[in-house]
TORMARVO-95584 format. One line per 4 residues: their letters; for each residue x, y, z of C-alpha. Coordinates in Angstrom, 1 decimal. Layout:
<pts>
A = X Y Z  ...
</pts>
This chain:
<pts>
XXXX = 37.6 12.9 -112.8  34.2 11.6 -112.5  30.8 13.7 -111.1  28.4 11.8 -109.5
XXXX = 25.2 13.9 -108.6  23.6 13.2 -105.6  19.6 12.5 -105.2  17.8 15.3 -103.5
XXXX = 17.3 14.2 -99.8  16.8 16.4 -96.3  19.5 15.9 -94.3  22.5 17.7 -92.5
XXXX = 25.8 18.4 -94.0  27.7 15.3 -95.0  30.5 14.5 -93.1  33.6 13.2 -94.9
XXXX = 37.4 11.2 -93.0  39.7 12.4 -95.4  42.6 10.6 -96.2  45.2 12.5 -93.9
XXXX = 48.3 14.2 -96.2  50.4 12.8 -93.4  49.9 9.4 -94.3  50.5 10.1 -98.3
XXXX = 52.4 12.5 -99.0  52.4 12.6 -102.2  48.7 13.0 -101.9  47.5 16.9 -102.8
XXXX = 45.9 17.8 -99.8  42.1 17.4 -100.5  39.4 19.8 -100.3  36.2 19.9 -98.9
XXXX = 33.6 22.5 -101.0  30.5 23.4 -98.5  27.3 22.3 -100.0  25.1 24.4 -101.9
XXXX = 21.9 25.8 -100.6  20.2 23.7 -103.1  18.5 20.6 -102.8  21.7 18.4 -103.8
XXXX = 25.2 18.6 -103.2  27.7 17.3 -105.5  31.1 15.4 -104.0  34.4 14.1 -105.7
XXXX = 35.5 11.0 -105.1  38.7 8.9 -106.0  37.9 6.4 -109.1  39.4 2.9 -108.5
XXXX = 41.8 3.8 -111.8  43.1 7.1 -109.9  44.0 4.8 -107.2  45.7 2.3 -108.8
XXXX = 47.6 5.9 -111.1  48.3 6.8 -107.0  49.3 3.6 -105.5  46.9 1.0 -103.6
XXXX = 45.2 2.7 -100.6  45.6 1.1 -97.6  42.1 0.2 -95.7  41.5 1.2 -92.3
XXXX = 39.5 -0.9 -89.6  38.5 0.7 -86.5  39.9 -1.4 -83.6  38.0 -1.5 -80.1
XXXX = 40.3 0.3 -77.3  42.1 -2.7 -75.1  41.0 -3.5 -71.6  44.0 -4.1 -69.4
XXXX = 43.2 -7.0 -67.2  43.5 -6.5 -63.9  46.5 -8.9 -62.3  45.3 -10.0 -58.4
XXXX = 48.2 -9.8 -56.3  48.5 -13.5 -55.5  49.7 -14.4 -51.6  51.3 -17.1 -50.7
XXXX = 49.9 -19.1 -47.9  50.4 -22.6 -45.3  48.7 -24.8 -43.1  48.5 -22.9 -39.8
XXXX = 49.3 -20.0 -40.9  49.4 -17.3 -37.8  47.7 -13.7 -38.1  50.9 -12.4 -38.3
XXXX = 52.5 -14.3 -40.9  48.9 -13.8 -43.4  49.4 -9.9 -42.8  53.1 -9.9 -43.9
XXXX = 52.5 -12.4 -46.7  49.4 -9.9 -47.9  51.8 -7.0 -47.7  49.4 -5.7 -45.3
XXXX = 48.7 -4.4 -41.3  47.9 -7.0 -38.7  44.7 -4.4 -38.5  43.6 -5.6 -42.1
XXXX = 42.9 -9.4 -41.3  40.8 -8.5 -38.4  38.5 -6.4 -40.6  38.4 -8.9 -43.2
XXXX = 37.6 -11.2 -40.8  34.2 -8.7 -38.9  30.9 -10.3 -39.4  32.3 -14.0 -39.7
XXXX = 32.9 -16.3 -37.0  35.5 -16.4 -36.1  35.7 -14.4 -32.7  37.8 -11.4 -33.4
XXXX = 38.7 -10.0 -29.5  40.5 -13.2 -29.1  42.6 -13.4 -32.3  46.6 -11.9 -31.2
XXXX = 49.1 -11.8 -34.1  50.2 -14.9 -33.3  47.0 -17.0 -33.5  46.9 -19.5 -35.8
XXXX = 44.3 -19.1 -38.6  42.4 -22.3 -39.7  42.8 -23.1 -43.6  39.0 -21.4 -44.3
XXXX = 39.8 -18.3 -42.9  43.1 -18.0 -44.5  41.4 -17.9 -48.0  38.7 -15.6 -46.5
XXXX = 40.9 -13.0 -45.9  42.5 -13.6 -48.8  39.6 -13.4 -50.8  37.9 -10.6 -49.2
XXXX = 41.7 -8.4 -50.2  40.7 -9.1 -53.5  44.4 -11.3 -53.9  44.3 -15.1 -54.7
XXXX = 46.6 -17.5 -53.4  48.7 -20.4 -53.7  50.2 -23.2 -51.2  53.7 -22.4 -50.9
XXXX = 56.0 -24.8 -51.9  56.8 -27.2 -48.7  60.5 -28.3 -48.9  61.7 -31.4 -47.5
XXXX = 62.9 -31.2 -44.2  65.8 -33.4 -43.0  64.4 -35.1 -39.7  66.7 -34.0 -37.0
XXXX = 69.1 -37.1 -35.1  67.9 -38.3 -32.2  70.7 -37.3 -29.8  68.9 -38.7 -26.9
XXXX = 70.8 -40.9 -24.2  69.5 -43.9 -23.1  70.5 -47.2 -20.8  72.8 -49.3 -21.5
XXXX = 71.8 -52.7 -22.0  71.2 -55.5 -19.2  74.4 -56.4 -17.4  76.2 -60.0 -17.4
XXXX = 74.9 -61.8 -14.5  79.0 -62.5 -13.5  79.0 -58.8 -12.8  76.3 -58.4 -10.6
XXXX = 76.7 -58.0 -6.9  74.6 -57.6 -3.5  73.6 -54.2 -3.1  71.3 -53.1 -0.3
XXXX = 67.6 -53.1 -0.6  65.5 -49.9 -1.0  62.9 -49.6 1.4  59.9 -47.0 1.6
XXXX = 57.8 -46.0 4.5  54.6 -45.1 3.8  51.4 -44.9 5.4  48.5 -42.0 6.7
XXXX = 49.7 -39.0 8.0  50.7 -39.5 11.6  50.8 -42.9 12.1  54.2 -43.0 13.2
XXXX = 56.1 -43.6 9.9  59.1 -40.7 11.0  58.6 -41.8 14.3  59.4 -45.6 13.5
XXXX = 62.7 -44.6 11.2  63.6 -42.3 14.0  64.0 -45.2 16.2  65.8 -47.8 13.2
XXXX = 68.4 -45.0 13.3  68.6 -43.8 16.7  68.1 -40.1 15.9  65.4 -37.1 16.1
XXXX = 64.4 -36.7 13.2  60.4 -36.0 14.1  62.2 -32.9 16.0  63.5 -31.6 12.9
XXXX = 60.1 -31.9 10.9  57.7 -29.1 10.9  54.4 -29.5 13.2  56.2 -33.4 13.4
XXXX = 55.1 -34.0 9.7  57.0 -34.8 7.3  57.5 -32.7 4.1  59.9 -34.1 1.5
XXXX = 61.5 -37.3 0.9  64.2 -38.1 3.3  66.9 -41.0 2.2  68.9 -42.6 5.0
XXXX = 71.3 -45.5 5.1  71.0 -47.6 7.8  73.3 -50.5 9.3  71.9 -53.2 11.4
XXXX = 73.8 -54.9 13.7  74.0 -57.9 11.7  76.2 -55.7 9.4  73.2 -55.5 7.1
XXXX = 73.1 -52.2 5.0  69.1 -51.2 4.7  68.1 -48.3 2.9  65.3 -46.3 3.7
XXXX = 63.2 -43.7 2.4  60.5 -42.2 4.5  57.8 -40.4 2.8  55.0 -37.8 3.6
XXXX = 51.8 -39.2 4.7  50.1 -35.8 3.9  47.4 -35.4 1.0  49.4 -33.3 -0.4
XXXX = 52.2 -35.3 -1.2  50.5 -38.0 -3.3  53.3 -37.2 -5.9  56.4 -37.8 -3.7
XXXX = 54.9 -41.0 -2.6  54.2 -41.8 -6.0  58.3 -41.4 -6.7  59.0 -43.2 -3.7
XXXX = 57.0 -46.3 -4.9  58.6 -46.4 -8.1  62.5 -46.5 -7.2  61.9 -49.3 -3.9
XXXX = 62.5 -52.5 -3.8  60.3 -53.4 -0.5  57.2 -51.2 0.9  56.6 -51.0 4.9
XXXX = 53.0 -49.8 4.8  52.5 -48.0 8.4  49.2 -48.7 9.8  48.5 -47.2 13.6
XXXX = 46.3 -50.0 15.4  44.2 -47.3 16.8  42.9 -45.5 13.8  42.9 -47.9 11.0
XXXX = 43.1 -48.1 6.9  42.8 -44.2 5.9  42.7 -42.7 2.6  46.9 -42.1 2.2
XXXX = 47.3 -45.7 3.5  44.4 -47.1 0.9  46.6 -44.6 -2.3  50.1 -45.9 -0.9
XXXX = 48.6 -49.6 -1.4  47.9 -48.5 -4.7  50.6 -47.4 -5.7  52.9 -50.1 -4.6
XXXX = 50.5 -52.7 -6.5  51.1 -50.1 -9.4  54.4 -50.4 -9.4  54.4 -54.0 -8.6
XXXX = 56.7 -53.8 -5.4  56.2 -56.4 -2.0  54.5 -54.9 0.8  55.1 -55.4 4.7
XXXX = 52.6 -54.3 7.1  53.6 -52.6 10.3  51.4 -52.5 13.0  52.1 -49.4 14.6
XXXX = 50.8 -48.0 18.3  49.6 -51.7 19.4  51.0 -50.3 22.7  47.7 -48.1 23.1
XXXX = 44.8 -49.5 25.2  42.7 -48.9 22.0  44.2 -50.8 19.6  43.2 -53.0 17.7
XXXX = 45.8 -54.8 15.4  43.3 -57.4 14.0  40.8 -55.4 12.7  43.2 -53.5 10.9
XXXX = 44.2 -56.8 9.0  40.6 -57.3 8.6  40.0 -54.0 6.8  43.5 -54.5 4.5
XXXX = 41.4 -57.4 2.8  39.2 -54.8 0.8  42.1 -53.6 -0.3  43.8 -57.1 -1.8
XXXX = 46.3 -57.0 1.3  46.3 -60.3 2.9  48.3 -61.0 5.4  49.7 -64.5 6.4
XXXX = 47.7 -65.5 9.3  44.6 -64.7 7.4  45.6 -66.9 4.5  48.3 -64.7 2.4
XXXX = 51.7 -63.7 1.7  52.1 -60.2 3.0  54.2 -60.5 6.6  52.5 -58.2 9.2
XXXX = 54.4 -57.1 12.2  52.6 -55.7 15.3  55.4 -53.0 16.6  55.2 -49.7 18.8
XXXX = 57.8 -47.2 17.2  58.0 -44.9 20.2  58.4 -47.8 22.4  60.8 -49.5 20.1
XXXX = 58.6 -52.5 20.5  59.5 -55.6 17.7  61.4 -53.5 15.8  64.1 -56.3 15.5
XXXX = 61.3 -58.5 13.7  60.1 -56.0 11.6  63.8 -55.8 10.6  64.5 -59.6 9.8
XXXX = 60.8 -59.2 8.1  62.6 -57.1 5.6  66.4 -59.0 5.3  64.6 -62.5 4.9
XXXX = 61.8 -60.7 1.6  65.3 -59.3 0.1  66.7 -62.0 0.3  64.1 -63.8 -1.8
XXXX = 63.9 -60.9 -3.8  67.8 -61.5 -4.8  68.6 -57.8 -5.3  71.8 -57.2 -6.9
XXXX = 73.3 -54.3 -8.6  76.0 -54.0 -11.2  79.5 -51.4 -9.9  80.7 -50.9 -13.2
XXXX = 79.7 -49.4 -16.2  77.8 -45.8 -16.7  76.2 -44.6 -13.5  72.0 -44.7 -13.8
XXXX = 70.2 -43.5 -10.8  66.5 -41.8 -9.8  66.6 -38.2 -8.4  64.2 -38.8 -5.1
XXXX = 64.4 -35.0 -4.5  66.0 -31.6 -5.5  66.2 -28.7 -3.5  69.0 -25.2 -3.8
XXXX = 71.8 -24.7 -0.6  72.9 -21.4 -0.2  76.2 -22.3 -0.3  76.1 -26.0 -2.5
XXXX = 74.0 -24.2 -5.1  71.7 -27.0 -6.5  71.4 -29.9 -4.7  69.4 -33.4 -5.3
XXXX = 69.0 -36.5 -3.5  69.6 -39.4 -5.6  69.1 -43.3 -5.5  72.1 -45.2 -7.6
XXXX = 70.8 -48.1 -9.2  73.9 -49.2 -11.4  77.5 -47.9 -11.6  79.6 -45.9 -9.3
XXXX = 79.2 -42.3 -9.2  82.6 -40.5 -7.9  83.7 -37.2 -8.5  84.1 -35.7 -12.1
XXXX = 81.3 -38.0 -13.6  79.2 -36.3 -15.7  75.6 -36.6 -15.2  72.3 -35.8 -17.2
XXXX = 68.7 -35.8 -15.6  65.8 -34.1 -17.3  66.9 -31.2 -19.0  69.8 -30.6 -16.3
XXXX = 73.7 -31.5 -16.0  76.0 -31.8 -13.7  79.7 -31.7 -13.3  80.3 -33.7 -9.7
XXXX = 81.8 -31.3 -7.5  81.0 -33.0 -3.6  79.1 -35.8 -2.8  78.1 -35.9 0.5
XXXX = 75.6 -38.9 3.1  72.5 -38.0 4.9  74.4 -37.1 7.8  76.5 -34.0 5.1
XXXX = 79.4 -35.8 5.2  81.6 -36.2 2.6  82.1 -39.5 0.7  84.0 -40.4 -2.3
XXXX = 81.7 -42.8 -4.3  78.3 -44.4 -3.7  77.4 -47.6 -5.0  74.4 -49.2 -6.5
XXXX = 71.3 -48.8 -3.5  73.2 -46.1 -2.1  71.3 -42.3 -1.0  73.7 -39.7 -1.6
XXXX = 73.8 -35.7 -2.2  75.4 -34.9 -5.3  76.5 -31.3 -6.1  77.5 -29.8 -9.2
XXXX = 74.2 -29.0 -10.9  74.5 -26.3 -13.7  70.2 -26.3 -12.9  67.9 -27.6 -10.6
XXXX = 66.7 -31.0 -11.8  63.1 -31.9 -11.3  62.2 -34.8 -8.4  61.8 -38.0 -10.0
XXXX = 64.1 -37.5 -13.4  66.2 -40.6 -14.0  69.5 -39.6 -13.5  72.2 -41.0 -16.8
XXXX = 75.9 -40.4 -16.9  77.4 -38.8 -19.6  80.9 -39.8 -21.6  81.5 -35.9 -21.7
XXXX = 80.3 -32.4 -20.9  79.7 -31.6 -24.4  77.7 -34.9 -24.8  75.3 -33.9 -21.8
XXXX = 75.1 -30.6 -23.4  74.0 -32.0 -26.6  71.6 -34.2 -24.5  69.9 -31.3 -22.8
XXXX = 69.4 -29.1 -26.0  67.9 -32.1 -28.3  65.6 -32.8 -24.8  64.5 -29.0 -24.9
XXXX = 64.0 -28.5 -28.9  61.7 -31.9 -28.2  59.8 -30.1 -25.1  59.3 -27.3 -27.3
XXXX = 58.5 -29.2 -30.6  55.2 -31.1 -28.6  54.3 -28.0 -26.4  53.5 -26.6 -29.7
XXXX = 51.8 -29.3 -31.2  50.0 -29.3 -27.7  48.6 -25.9 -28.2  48.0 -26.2 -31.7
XXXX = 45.6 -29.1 -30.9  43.7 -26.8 -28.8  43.3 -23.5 -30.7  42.2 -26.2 -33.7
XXXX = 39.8 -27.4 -31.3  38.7 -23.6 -30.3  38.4 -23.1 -33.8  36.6 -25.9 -34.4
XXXX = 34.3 -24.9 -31.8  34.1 -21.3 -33.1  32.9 -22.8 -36.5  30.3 -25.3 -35.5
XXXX = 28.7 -22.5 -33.5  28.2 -20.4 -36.9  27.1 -23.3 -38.9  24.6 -24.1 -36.4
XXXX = 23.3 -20.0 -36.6  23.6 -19.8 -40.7  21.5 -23.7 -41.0  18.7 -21.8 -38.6
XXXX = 18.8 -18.7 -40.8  18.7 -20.8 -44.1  15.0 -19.8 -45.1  15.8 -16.7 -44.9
XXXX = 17.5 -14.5 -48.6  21.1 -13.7 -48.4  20.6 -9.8 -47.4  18.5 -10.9 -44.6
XXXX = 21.1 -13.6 -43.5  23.8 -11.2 -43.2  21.7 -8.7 -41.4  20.9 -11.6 -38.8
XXXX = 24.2 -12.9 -38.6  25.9 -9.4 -37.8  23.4 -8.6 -35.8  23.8 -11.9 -33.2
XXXX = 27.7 -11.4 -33.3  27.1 -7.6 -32.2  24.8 -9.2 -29.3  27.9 -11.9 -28.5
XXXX = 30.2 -9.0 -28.0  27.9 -6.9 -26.1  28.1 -9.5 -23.2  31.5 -10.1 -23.7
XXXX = 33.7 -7.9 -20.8  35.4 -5.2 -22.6  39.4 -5.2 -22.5  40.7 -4.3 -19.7
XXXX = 37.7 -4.3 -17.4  37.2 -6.2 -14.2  35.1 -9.4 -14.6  36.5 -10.3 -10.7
XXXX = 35.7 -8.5 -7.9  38.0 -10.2 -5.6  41.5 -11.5 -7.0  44.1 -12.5 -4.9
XXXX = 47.9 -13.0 -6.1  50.3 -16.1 -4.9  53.9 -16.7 -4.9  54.9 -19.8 -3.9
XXXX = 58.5 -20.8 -2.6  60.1 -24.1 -1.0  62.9 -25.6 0.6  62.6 -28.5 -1.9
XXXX = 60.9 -29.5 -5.1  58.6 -31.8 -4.1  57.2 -29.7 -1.3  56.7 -26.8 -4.2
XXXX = 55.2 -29.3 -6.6  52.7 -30.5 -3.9  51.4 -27.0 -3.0  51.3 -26.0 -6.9
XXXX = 49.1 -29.8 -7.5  46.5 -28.0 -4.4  46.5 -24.7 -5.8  45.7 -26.3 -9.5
XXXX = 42.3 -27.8 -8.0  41.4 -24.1 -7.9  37.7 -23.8 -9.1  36.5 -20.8 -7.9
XXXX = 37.8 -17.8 -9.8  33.8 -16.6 -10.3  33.9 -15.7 -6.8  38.1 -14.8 -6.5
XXXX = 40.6 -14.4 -9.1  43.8 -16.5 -8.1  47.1 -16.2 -10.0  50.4 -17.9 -9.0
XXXX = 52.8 -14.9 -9.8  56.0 -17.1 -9.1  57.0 -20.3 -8.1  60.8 -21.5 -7.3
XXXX = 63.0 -23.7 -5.0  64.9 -21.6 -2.2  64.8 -19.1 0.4  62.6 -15.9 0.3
XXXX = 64.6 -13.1 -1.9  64.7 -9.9 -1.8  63.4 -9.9 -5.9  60.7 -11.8 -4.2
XXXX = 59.7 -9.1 -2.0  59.5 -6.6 -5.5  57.9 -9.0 -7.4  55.2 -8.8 -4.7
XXXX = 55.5 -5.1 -3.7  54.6 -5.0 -7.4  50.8 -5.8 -7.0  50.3 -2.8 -4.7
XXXX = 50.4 0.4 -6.3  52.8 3.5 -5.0  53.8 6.7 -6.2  56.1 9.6 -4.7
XXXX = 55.3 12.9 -5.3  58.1 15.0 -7.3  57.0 18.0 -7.2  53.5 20.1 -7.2
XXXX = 52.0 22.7 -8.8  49.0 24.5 -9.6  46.0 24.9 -11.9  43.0 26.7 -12.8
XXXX = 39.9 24.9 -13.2  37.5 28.0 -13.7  37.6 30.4 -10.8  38.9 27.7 -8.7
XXXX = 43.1 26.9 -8.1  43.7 23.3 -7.7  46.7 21.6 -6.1  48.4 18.7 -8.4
XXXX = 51.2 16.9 -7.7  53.3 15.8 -9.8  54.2 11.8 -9.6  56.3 9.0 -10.4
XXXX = 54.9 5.6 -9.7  57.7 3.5 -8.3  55.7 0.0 -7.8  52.8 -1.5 -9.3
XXXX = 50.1 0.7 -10.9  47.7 3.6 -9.8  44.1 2.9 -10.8  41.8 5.5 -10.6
XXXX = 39.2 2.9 -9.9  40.6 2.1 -6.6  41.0 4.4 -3.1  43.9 6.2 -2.6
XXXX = 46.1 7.2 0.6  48.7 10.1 0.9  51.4 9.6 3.7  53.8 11.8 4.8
XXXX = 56.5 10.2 6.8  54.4 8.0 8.7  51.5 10.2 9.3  48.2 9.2 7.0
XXXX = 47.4 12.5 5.8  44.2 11.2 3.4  41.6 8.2 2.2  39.9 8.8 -0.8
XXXX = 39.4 8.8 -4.4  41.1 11.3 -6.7  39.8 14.0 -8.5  41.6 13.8 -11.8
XXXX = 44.6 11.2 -13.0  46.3 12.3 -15.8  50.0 11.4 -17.7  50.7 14.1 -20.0
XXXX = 47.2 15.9 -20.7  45.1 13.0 -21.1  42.9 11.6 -18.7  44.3 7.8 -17.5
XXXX = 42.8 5.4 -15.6  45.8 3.5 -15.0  49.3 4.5 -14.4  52.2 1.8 -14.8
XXXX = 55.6 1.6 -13.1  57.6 4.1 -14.3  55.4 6.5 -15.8  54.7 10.0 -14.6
XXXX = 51.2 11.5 -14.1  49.9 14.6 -12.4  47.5 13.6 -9.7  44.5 16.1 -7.8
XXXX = 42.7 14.6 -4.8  39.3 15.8 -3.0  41.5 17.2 0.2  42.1 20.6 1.7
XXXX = 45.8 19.5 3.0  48.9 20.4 0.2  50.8 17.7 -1.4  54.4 18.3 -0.5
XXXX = 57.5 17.0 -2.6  58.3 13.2 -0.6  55.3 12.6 0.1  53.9 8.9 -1.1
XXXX = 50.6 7.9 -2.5  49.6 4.5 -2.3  46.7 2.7 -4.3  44.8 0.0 -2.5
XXXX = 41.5 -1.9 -2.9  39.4 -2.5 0.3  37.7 -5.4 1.2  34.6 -5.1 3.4
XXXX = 33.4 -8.6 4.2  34.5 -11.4 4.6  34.2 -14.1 1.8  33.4 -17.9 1.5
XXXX = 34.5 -19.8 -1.2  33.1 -23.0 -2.8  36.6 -24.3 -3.2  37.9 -27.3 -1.0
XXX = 41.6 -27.8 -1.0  41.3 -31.2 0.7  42.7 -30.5 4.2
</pts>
């Protein structure tokens, strides 16, 4: 072996890597000699000829330790994508999306699980997780068969016969419309309208004594009703417009003039009331011209009449008024084929079930036909006349009452017959997937519009903050959207101090749908909350009666007990609340049979042992009042707010 002798240097011990035995075995284990206290060491190393006597020695490179690389969980996402459906994609709590989502602005309070998220927010959230993502894969959806019904096509003009014409009465309120069909068909009709006003559409076939078959619809003059006289206007053939000589052109008479020039339909004017000292029949001709009515003796086409309906005065011109226009009009009507029709009104019979008042415009409808209107069918069971008689088939122009409806059909649907039952159920399901289908797309255009909103508002608040360094940006922005939800009413609190709950009820559909059009014009829930709870067709229920004995709170007291508070025992009683809710908020009264026992506020409301403020149907709380008297098990609590003044409104409902 060879020596090498080291130069003399100051340094520590030398510290050798031995080749490890483990690796070589062959290899005698080496040796490591400490170094001398001298000024040199001397070491033994391996000459390259030893090595190659050995074998070749491998060499050995230190390698640098590997980094995994972290994998982001990637998350798959869509366009309008809800809350909901970003949490479960995320693998993650609804909870997590809205704390991504703090300090941005998008308004937090007002997201639910199933809002829809715009695009920018999705890949927020996404990005704040610390996940990336990728568009899911849209597959190609089949677009679904239009199982619609529709018309059939124009009829041969050798199958057409006379049918009688439609004719609507129309006019201002109380100007003698009823009054004037009352006398046509000889009955008391005004007697059988509330306050002598008529509320819904009535349809009435009447014969002349020519023989000639009329049929007339008479329609409310009221406000209200713009809608039904809308509907009436659109399945006539021939307008009377009802003026009284003593009052004039008035706002329903100006709207029913517009809506027969709307829908294109020949007017006649009656005169009504020229038996009154005070009226004034040419005047009223005169003021029809600022309304494109002319009438023939001042230089147009429109037939006026002056008549007396109470009288019966000229009602046998005003008749051959309307024979001689529909005879120019040529109306005809085809028997055969599938029965179309309009429904004029709807309404539910305690004993018929749902009931609706059609027009036929083409076929005959008997028993057994199959019918679709809206998203309704019927089954003909009965049909019955005006009068509730029972017929066996009405023809085209015909008013009948058909029975048979499986649900109540909205006024105004155009009534379609059906080759089958099946085929109207198909019908009905492809009309409600479509109903559904643009409902969404309706509120999807407004929450992209909200968002929208939402989004121009921050943009607006960063471009004003743009001078400013990123820390100090985000300072400022968190710091105005802290301020925004400051202002902003806390869940649950009451931003109303008045609110007053409606259900509304009917005989008919149209009368429902008038009061709901009032009630919409609503514009003063600053100064009173109003919500419509309910709204149907019928009689009063009893479920009616709950549904409203649910907006007053009551309890009944189970049992009672007491507790210490300090020194002091206080009375509880233990409740169940059996309608409504108890808030703690509002004044309380304890009855015992029909005795009122107390007024006041309570003392303590509490379900299990935490303090409430509100108790809910069903629930149990234990309940202490400031009183001297003892609860007793039976007794009742109700909850009530009181109202000390009276209150004015800014809202006009137009009558």
């Amino acid at each position: 072996m060879a020596t090498l002798t080291g130069r003399a240097f100051v340094a520590p011990r030398l510290i050798g890597v031995p080749v490890l035995p483990a690796f070589f075995p062959s290899f005698p284990s080496p040796t490591w000699a400490p170094a001398p206290s001298s000024t040199c060491f001397h070491a033994r190393y391996l000459t390259a000829e030893q090595g190659r006597r050995y074998g070749k020695i491998p060499e050995f490179k230190l390698k640098p330790a590997k980094v995994e690389k972290q994998v982001k969980h990637e998350v798959e996402i869509k366009h309008s994508m809800k809350v909901s459906e970003l949490a479960q994609a995320m693998n993650k709590d609804i909870d997590h999306v809205y704390e991504a989502l703090l300090n941005t602005a998008v308004d937090v309070d007002d997201l639910e699980p199933d809002t829809v998220l715009e695009e920018v927010w999705v890949k927020k959230v996404v990005k704040i997780s610390g996940m990336k993502y990728r568009w899911a894969t849209v597959a190609e959806t089949k677009v679904r068969e239009n199982k619609d019904i529709q018309r059939q096509p124009p009829p041969d003009p050798a199958v057409l016969v006379n049918r009688p014409p439609v004719v609507t009465i129309m006019g201002h309120v109380d100007h003698g419309k009823t009054t004037l069909l009352d006398s046509l068909r000889k009955s008391q009709i005004v007697a059988q309208e509330a306050g002598g006003i008529t509320q819904h559409i009535g349809a009435f076939l009447v014969q002349q004594p020519s023989g000639q078959l009329i049929t007339f619809l008479d329609t409310p003059g009221h406000k209200a009703f713009s809608a039904m006289r809308a509907r009436g206007a659109l399945v006539t053939d021939i307008i009377i417009l009802v003026v009284a000589a003593d009052d004039g052109v008035k706002n329903q008479t100006i709207e029913s003039i517009q809506h027969a020039q709307k829908s294109k339909v020949p007017i006649i004017v009656a005169v009504n009331k020229c038996d009154k000292p005070q009226a004034d029949p040419e005047k009223v001709k005169r003021d029809l011209l600022a309304h494109d009515v002319v009438c023939e003796e001042l230089g147009g086409d429109v037939q006026a009449v002056h008549i007396s309906a109470l009288k019966g005065d000229n009602l046998l011109e005003l008749i051959e008024a309307t024979v001689t226009l529909a005879e120019v009009l040529q109306l005809k009507g085809d028997p055969s084929g599938l029965v179309e029709g309009s429904v004029v009104e709807s309404r539910t019979d305690k004993g018929k079930g749902p009931v609706t008042t059609a027009i036929i415009n083409r076929g005959t409808l008997k028993k057994g036909c199959v019918l679709v209107a809206g998203k309704a069918w019927a089954k003909v069971r009965w049909l019955f006349d005006e009068n509730s008689r029972a017929v066996t088939q009405a023809g085209p122009g015909t008013p009948v009452e058909i029975v048979g409806w499986k649900e109540l059909p909205s006024a105004g649907e155009e009534i379609l017959e059906a080759e089958t039952e099946k085929r109207a159920r198909e019908v009905v399901e492809w009309r409600t997937n479509m109903q559904e289908q643009n409902k969404l797309k309706e509120h999807q255009s407004i929450i992209e519009a909200k968002q929208k909103e939402h989004q121009d508002s921050y943009n607006k608040v960063r471009q004003s903050l743009s001078h400013l360094s990123w820390k100090q940006r985000r300072v400022a922005l968190y710091q105005e959207i802290k301020k925004q939800k400051a202002h902003r009413p806390s869940e649950g609190s009451e931003t109303k101090e008045f609110s007053l709950h409606i259900i509304v009820k009917g005989d008919v559909n149209g009368s429902v749908e008038a009061l709901l059009n009032i009630l919409e014009s609503y514009d003063s829930d600053e100064q009173c909350q109003m919500n419509i709870v309910h709204f149907g067709v019928g009689d009063i229920s009893e479920n009616d009666i709950n549904l409203a004995e649910t907006f007053s709170g009551e309890a009944s007291v189970l049992t009672t007990f007491d507790v210490s508070v300090g020194k002091k025992k206080v009375n509880v009683a233990g409740c169940r609340v059996q309608k409504g809710h108890l808030d703690r908020n509002m004044k309380f009264r304890l009855i015992r049979g029909k005795d009122i026992l107390w007024e006041g506020a309570p003392t303590a409301l509490k379900h299990l042992k935490d303090d409430v403020h509100i108790v809910k149907a069903g629930m149990e709380c234990g309940l202490s009042l400031d009183m001297v008297t003892e609860f007793k098990a039976g007794d009742v609590i109700f909850c009530y707010e009181e109202i000390e003044k009276l209150q004015k409104i800014s809202w006009d409902p137009g009558f």
